[in-house]
N, CA, C and O atoms as CSV, one atom per row, in Angstrom:
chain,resi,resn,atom,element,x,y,z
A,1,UNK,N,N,45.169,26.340,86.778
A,1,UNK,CA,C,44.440,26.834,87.938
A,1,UNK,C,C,43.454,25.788,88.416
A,1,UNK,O,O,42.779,25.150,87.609
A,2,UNK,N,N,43.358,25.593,89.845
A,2,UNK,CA,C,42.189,24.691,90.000
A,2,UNK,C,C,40.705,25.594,90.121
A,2,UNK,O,O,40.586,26.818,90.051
A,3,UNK,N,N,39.520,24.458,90.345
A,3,UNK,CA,C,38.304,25.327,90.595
A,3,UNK,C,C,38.439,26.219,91.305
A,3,UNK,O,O,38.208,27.374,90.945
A,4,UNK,N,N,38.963,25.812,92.826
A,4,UNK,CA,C,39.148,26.754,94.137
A,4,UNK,C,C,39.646,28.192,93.623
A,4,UNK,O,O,38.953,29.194,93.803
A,5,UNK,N,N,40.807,28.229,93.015
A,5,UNK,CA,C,41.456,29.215,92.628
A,5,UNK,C,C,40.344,30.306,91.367
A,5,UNK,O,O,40.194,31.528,91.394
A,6,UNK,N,N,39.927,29.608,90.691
A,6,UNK,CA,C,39.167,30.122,89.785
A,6,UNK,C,C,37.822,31.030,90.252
A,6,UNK,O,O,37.380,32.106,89.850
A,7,UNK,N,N,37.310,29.922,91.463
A,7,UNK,CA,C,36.361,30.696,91.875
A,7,UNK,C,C,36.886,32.108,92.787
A,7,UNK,O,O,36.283,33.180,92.833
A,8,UNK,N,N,37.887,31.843,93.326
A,8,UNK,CA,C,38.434,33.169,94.337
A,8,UNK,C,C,38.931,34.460,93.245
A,8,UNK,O,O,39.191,35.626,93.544
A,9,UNK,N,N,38.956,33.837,91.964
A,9,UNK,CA,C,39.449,35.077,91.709
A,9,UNK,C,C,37.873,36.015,90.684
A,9,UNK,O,O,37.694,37.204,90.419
A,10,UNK,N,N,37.189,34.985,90.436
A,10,UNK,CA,C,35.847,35.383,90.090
A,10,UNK,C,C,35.050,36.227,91.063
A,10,UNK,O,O,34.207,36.975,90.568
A,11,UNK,N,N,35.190,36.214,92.282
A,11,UNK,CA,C,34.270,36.469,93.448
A,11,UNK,C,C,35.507,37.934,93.006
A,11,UNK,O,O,35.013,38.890,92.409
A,12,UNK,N,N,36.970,37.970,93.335
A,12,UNK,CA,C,37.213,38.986,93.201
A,12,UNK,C,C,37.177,40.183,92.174
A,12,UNK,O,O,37.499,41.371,92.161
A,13,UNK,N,N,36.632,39.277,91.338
A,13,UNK,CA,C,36.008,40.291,90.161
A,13,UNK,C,C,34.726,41.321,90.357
A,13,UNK,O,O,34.444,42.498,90.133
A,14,UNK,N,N,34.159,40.185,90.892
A,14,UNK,CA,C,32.511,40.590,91.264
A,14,UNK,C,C,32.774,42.011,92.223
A,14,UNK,O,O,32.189,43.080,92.050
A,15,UNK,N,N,33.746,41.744,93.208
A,15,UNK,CA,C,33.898,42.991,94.115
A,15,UNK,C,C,34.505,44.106,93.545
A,15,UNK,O,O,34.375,45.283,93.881
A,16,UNK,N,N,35.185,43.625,92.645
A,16,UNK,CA,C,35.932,45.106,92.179
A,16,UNK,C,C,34.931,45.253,91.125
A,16,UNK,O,O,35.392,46.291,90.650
A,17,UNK,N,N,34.024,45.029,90.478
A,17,UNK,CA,C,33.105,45.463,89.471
A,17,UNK,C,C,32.044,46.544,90.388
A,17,UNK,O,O,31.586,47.664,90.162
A,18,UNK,N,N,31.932,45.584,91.501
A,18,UNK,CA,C,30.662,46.474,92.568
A,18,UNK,C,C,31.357,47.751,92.910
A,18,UNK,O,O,30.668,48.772,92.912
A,19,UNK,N,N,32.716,47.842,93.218
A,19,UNK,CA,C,33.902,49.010,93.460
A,19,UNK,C,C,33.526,50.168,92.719
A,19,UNK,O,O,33.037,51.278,92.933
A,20,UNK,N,N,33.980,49.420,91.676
A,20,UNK,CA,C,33.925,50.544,90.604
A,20,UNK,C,C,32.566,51.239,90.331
A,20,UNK,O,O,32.315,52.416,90.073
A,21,UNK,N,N,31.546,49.859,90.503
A,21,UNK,CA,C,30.081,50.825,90.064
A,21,UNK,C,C,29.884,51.920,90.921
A,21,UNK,O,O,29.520,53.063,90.646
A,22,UNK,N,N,30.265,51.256,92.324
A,22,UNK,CA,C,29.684,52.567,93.472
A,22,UNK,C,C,30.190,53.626,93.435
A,22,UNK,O,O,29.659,54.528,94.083
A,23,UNK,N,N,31.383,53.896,92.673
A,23,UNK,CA,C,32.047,54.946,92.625
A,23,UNK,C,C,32.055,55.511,91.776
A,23,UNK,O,O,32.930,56.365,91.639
A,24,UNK,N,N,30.730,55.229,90.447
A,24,UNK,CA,C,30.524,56.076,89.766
A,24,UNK,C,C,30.958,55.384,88.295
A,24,UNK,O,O,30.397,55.675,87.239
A,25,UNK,N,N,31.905,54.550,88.397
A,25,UNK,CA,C,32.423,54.195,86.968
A,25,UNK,C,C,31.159,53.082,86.375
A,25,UNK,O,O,30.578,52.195,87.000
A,26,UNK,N,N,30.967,53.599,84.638
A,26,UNK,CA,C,30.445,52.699,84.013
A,26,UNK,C,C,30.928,51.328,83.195
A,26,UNK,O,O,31.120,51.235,81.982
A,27,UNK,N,N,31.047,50.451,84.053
A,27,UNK,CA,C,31.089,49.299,83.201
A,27,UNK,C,C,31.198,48.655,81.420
A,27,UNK,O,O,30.256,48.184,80.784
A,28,UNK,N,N,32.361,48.794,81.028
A,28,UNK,CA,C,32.117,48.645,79.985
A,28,UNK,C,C,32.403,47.059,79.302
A,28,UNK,O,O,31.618,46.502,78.535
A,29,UNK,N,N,33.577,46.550,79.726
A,29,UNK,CA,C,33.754,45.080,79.327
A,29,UNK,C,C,34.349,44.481,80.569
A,29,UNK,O,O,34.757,45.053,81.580
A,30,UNK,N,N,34.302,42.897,80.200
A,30,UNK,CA,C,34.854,42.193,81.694
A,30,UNK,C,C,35.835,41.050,80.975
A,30,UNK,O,O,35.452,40.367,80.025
A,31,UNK,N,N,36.977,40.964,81.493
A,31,UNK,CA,C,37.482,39.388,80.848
A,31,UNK,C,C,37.806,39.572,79.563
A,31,UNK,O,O,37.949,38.484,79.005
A,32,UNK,N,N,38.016,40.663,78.720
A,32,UNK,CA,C,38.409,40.866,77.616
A,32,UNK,C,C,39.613,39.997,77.384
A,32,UNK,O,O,40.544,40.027,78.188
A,33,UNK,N,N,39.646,38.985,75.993
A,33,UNK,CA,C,41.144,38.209,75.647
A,33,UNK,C,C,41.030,39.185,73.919
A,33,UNK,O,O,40.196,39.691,73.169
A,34,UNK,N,N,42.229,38.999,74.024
A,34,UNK,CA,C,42.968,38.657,72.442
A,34,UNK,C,C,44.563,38.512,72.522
A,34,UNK,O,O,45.307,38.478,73.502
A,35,UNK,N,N,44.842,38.437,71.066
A,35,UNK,CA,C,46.048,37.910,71.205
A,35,UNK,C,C,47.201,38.341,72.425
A,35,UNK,O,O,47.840,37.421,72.935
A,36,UNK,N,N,47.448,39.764,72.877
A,36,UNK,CA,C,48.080,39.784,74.286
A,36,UNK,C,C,47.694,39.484,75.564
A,36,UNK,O,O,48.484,39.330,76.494
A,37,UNK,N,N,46.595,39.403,75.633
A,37,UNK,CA,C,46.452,38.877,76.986
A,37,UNK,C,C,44.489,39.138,77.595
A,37,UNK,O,O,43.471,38.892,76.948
A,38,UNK,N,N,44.594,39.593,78.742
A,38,UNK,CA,C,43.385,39.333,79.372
A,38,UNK,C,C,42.956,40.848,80.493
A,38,UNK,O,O,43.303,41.240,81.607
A,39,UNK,N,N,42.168,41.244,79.571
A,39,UNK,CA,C,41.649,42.715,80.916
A,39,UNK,C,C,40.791,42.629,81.407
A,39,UNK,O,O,39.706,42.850,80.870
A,40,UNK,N,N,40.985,42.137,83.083
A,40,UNK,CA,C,39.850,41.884,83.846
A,40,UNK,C,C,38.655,42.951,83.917
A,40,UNK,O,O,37.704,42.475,84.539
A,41,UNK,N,N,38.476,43.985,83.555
A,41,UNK,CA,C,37.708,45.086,83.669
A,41,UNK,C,C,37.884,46.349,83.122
A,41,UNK,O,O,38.726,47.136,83.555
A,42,UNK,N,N,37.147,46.586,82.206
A,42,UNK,CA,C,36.690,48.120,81.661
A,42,UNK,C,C,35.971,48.821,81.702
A,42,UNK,O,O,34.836,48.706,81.239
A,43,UNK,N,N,36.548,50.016,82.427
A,43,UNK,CA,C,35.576,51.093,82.744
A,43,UNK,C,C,35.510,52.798,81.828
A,43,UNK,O,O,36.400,53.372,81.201
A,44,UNK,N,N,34.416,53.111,82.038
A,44,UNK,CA,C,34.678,54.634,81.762
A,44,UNK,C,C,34.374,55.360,83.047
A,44,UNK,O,O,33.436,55.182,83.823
A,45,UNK,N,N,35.342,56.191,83.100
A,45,UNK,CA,C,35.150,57.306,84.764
A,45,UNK,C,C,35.508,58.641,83.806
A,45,UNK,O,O,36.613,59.066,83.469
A,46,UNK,N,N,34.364,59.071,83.540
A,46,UNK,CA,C,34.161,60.032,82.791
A,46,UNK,C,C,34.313,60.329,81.409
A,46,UNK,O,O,33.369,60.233,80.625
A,47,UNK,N,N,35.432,60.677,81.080
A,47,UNK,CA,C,36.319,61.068,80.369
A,47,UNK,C,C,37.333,60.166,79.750
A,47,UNK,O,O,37.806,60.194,78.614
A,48,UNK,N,N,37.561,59.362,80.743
A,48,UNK,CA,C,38.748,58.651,81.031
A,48,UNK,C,C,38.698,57.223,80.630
A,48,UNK,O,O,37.858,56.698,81.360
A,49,UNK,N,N,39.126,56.472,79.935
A,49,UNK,CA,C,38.896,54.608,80.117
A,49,UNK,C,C,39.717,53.968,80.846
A,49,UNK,O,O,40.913,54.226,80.705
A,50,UNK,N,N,39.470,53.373,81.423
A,50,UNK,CA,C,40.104,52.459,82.653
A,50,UNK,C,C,40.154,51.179,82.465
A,50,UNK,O,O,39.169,50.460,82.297
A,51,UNK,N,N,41.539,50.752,82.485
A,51,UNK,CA,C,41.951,49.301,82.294
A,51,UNK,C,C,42.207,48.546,83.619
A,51,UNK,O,O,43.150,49.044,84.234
A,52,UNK,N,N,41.662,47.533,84.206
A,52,UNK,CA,C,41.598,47.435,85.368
A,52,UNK,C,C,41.893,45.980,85.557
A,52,UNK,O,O,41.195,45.022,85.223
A,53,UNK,N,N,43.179,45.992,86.216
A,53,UNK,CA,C,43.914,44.525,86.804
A,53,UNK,C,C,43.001,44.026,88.515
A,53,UNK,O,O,43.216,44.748,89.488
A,54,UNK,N,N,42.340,43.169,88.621
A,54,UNK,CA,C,41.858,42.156,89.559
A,54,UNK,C,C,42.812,41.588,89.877
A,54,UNK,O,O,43.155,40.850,88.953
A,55,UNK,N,N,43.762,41.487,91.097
A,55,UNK,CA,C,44.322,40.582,92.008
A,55,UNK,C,C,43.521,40.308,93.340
A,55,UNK,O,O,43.003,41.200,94.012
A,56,UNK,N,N,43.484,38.916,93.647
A,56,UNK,CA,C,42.506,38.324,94.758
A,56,UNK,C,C,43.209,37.362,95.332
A,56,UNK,O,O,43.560,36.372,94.690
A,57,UNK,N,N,43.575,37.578,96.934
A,57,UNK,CA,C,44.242,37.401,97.833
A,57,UNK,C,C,43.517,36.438,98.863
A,57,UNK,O,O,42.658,37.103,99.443
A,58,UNK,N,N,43.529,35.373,99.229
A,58,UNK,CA,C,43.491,35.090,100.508
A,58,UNK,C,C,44.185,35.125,101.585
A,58,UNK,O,O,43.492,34.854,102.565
A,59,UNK,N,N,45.477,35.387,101.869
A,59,UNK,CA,C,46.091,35.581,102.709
A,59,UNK,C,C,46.879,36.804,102.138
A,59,UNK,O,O,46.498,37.465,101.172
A,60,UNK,N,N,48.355,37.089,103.055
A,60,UNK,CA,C,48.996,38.464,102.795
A,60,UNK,C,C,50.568,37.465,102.654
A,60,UNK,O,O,51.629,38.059,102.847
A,61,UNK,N,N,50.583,35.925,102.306
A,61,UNK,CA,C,51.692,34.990,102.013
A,61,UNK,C,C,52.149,35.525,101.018
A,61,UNK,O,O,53.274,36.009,101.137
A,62,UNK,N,N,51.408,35.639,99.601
A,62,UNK,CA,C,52.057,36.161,98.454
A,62,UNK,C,C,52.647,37.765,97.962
A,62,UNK,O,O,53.131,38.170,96.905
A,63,UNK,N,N,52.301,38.528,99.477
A,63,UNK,CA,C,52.427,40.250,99.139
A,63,UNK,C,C,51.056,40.551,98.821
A,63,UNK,O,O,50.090,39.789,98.777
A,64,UNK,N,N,51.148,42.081,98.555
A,64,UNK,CA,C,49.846,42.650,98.159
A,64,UNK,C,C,49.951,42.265,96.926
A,64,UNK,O,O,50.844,41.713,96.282
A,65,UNK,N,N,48.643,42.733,96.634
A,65,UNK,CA,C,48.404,42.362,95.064
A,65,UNK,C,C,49.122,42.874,94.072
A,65,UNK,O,O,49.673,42.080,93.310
A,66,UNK,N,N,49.266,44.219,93.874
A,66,UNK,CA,C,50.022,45.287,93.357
A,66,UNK,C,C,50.877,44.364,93.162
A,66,UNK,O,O,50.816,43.790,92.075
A,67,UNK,N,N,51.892,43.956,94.113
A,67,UNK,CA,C,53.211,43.064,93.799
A,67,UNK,C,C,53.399,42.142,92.644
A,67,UNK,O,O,54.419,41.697,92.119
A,68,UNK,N,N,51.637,41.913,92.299
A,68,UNK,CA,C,51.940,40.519,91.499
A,68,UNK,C,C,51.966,41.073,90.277
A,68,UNK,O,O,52.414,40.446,89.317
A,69,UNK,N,N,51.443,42.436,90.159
A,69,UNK,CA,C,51.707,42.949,88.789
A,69,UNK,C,C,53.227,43.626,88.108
A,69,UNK,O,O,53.429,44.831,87.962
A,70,UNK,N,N,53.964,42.784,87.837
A,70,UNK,CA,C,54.912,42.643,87.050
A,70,UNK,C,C,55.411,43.673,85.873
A,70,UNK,O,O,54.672,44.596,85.531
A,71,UNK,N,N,56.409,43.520,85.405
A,71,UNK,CA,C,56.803,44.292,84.020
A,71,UNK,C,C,56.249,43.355,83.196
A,71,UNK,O,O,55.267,43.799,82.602
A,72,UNK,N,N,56.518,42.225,82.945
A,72,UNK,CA,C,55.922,41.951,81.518
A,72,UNK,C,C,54.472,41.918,81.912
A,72,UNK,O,O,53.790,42.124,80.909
A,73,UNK,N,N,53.723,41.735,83.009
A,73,UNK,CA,C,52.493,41.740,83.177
A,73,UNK,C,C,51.757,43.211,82.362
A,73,UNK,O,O,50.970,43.266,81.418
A,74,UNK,N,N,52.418,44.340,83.213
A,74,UNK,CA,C,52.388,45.830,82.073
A,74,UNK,C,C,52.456,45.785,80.907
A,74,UNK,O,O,51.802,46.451,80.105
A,75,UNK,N,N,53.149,45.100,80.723
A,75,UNK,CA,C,53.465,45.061,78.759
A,75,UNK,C,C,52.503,44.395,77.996
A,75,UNK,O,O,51.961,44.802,76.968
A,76,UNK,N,N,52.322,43.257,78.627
A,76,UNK,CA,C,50.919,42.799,78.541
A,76,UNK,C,C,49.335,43.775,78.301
A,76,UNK,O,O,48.670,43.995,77.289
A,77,UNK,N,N,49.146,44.229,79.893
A,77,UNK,CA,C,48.260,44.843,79.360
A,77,UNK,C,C,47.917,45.959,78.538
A,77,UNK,O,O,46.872,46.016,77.889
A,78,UNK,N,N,48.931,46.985,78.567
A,78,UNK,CA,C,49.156,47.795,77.507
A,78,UNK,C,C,48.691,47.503,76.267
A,78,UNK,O,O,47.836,48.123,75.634
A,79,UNK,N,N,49.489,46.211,75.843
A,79,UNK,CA,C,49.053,45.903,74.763
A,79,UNK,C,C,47.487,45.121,74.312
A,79,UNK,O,O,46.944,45.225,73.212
A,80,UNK,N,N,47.109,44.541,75.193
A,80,UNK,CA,C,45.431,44.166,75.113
A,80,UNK,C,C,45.001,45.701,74.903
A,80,UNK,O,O,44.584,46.143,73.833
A,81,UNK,N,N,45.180,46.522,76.198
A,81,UNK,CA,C,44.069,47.949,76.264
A,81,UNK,C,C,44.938,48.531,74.235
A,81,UNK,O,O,44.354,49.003,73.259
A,82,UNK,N,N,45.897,48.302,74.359
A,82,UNK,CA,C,45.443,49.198,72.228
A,82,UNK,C,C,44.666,48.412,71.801
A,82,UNK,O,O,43.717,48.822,71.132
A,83,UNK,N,N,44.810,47.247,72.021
A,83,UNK,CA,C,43.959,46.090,70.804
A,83,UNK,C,C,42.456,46.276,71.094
A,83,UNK,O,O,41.680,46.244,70.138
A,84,UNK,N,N,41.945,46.485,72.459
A,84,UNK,CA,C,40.742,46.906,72.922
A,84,UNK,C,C,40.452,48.249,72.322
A,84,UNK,O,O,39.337,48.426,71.831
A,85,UNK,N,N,41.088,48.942,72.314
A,85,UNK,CA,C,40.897,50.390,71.832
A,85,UNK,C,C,40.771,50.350,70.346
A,85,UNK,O,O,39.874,51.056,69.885
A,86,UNK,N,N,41.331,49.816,69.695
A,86,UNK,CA,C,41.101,49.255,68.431
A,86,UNK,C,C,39.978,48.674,67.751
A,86,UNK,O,O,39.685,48.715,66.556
A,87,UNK,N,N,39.388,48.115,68.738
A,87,UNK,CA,C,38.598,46.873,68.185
A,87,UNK,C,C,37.273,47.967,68.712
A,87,UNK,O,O,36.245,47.783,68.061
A,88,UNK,N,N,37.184,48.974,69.706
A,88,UNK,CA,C,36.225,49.536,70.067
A,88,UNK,C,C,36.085,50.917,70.075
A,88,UNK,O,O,36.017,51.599,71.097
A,89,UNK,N,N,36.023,51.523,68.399
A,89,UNK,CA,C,36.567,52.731,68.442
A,89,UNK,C,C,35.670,54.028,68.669
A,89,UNK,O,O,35.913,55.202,68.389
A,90,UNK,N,N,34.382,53.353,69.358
A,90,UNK,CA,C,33.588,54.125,69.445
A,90,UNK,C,C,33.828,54.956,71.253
A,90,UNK,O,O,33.200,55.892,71.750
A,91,UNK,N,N,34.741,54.298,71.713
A,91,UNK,CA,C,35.390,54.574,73.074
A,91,UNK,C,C,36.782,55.364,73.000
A,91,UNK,O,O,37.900,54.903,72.771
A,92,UNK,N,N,36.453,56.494,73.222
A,92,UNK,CA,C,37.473,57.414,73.180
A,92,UNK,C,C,37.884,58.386,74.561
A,92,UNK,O,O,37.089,59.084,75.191
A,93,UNK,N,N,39.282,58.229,74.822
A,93,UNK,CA,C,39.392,59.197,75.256
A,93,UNK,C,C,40.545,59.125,76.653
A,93,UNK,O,O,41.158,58.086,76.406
A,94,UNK,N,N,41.119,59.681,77.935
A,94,UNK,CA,C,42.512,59.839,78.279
A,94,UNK,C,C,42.623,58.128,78.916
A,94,UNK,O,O,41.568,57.705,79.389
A,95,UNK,N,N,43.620,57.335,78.936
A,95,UNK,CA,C,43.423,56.170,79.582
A,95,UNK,C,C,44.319,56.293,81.088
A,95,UNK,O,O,45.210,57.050,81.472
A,96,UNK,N,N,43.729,55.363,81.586
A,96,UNK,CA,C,44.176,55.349,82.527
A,96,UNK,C,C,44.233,53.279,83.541
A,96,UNK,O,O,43.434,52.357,83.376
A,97,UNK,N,N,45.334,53.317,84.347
A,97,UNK,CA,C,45.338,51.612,84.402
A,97,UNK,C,C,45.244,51.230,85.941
A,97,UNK,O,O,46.236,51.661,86.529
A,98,UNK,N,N,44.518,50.675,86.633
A,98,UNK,CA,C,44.127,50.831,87.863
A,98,UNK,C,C,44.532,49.387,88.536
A,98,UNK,O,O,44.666,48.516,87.677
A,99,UNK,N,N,44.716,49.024,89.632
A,99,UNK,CA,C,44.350,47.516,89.657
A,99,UNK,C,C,43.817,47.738,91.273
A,99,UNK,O,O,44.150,48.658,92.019
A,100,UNK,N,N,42.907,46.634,91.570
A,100,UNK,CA,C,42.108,46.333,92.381
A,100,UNK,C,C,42.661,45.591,93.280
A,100,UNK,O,O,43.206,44.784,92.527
A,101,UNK,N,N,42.994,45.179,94.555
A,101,UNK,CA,C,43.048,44.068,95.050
A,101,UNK,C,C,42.297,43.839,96.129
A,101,UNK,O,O,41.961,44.779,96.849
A,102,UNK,N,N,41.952,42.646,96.374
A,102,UNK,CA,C,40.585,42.387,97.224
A,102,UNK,C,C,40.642,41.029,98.488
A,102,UNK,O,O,40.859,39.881,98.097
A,103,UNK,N,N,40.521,41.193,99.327
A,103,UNK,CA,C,40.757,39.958,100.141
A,103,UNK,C,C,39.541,39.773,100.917
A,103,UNK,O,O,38.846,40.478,101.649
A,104,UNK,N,N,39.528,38.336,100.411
A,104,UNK,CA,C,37.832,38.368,100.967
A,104,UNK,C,C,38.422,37.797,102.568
A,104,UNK,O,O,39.524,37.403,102.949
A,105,UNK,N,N,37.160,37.967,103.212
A,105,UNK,CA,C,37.250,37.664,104.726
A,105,UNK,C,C,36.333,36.536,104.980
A,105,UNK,O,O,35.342,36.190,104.338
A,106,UNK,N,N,36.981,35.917,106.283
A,106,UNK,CA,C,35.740,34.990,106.848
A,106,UNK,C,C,34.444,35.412,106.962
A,106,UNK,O,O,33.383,34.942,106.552
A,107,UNK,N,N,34.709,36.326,107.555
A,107,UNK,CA,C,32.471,36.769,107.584
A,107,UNK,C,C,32.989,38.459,107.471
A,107,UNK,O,O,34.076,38.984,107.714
A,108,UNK,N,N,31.580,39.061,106.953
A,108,UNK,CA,C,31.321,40.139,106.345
A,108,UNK,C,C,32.203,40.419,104.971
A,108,UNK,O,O,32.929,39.555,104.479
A,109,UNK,N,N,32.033,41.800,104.400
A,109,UNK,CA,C,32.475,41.969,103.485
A,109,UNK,C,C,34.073,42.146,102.991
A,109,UNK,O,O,34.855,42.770,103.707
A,110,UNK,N,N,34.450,41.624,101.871
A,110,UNK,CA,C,35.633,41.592,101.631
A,110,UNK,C,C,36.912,43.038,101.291
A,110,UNK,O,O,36.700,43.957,100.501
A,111,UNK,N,N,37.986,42.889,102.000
A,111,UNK,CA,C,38.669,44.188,101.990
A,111,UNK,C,C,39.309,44.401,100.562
A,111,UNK,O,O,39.950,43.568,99.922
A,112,UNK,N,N,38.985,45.750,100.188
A,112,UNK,CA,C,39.257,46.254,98.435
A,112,UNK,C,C,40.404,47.186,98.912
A,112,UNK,O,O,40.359,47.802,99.977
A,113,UNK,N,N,41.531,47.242,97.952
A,113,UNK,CA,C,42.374,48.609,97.830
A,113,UNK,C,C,42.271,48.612,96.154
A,113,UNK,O,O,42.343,47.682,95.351
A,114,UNK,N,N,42.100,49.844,95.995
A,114,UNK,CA,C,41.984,50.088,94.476
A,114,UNK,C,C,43.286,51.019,94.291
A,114,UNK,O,O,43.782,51.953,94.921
A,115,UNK,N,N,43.401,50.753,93.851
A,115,UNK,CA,C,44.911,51.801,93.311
A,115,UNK,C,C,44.982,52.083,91.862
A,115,UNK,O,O,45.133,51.260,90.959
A,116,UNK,N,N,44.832,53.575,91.754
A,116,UNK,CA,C,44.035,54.534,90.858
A,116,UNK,C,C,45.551,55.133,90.003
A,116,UNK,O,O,46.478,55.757,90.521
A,117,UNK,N,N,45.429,54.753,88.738
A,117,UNK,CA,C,46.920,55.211,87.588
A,117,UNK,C,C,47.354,54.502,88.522
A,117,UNK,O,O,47.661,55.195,89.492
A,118,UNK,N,N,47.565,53.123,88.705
A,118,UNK,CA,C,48.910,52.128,89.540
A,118,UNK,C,C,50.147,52.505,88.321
A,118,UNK,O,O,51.184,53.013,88.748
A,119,UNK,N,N,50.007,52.225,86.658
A,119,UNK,CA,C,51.504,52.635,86.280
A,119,UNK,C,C,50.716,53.033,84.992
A,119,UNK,O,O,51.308,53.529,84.034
């Protein structure tokens, strides 16, 4: 990845973190690694823990974001969110896997679709 890229998808973190806060969800981890992979965002919305895929778009060249999330991408995170669940067993309770996608704009604020149980 270059810087450019790195930073666009950081900024799109930042927005889907602000997403989620305004809507009530508490923040629980960001950027989580282990051996399967990488969960851009963990939330609790109530009851519920939320595993949350960040895709960040500058244009609409590559599809929506959604698109970029894949089968093995799923398999992937699946398997981080047990290892997370594992490693944090003081967090219990129905899961659920969301992903964000965000396209920032030339001026004003950047456009979010959150898509809530995506799979």
């Amino acid at each position: 990845m270059t810087a450019q890229t790195d930073a666009v998808g950081a900024y799109g973190e930042r927005v889907a973190m602000r997403t989620l806060a305004l809507a009530g969800l508490t923040i629980l981890d960001r950027n989580w690694r282990c051996a399967e992979g990488e969960i851009d965002l963990i939330a609790r919305d109530e009851r519920v823990i939320v595993f949350c895929e960040v895709k960040t778009r500058r244009s609409r060249w590559f599809g929506q974001p959604i698109d970029a999330v894949t089968a093995t991408r799923v398999r992937r995170l699946r398997g981080a969110a047990t290892a997370w669940l594992a490693a944090h067993p003081q967090h219990r309770g129905e899961v659920r896997f969301d992903v964000i996608g965000v396209w920032p704009q030339r001026s004003g604020p950047a456009r979010v679709e959150h898509v809530v149980g995506a799979f």
